[in-house]
C-alpha positions in Angstrom: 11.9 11.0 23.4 9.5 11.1 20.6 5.8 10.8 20.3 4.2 7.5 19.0 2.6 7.3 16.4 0.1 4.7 17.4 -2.1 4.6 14.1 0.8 2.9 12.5 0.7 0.4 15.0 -2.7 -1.0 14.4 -3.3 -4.2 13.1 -4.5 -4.3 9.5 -7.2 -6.5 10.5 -8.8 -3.5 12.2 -8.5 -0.7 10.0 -11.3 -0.3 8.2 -10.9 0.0 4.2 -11.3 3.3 2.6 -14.7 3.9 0.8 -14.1 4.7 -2.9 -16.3 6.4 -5.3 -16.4 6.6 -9.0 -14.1 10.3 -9.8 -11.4 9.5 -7.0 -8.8 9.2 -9.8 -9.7 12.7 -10.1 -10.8 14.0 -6.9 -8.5 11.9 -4.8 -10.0 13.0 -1.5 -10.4 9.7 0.7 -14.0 9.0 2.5 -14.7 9.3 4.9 -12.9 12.3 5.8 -13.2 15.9 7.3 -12.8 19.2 5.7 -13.6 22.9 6.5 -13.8 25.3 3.7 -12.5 29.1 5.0 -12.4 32.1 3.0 -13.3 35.8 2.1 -16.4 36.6 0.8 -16.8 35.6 -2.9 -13.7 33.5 -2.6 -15.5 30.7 -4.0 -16.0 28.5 -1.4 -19.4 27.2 -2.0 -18.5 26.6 -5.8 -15.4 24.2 -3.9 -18.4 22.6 -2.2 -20.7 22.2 -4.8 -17.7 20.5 -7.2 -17.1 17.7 -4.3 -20.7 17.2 -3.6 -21.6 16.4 -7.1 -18.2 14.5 -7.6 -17.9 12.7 -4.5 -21.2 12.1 -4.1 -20.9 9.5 -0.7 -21.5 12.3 2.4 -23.6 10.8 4.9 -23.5 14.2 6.5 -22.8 17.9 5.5 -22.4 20.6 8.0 -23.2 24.4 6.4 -22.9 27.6 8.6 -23.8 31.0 6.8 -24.8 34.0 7.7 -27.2 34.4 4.6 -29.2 30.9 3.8 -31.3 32.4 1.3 -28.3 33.3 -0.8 -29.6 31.6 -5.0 -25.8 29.2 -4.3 -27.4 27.8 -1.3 -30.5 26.8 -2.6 -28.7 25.3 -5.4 -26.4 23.3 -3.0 -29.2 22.2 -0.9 -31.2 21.5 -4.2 -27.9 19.2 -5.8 -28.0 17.1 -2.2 -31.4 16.6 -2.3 -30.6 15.1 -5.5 -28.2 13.0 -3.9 -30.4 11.7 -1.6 -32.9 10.9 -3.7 -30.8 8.9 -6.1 -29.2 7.2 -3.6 -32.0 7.4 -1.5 -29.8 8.3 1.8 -30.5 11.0 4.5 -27.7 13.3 4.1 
């Protein structure tokens, strides 16, 4: 016996569509989704973060755990979704 895969067995009419956003062709990460970004220190994880918050650009809600908030990279992250928000003018 094998499992089900019971997302293939939905009905069209209730899956709801994929959101797009204007640099999928190049991104190619679907929305809404979930990611977690691991590494070493210095690995560049926050620069990954940065790149898909200013490319995607269609959170509705980032989670960031650090040790060090006051790290200069944080404060520019924080500073590019505030951006985000405002342009968009969404609570992210």
């Amino acid at each position: 016996m094998h499992p089900r895969n019971y997302y293939s067995q939905i009905p069209k009419r209730l899956v709801e569509r994929k959101q797009t956003y204007k640099n999928y062709s190049k991104v190619k990460i679907e929305v809404p989704c979930f990611g977690l970004i691991v590494g070493a220190t210095a690995a560049g994880k926050t620069n990954s973060l940065l790149f898909l918050v200013e490319q995607i650009a269609a959170w509705n809600k980032i989670f960031l755990f650090t040790k060090q908030p006051n790290e200069p990279l944080y404060k520019y992250l924080t500073d590019c979704i505030n951006k985000v928000e405002n342009k968009h003018k969404v609570k992210v």
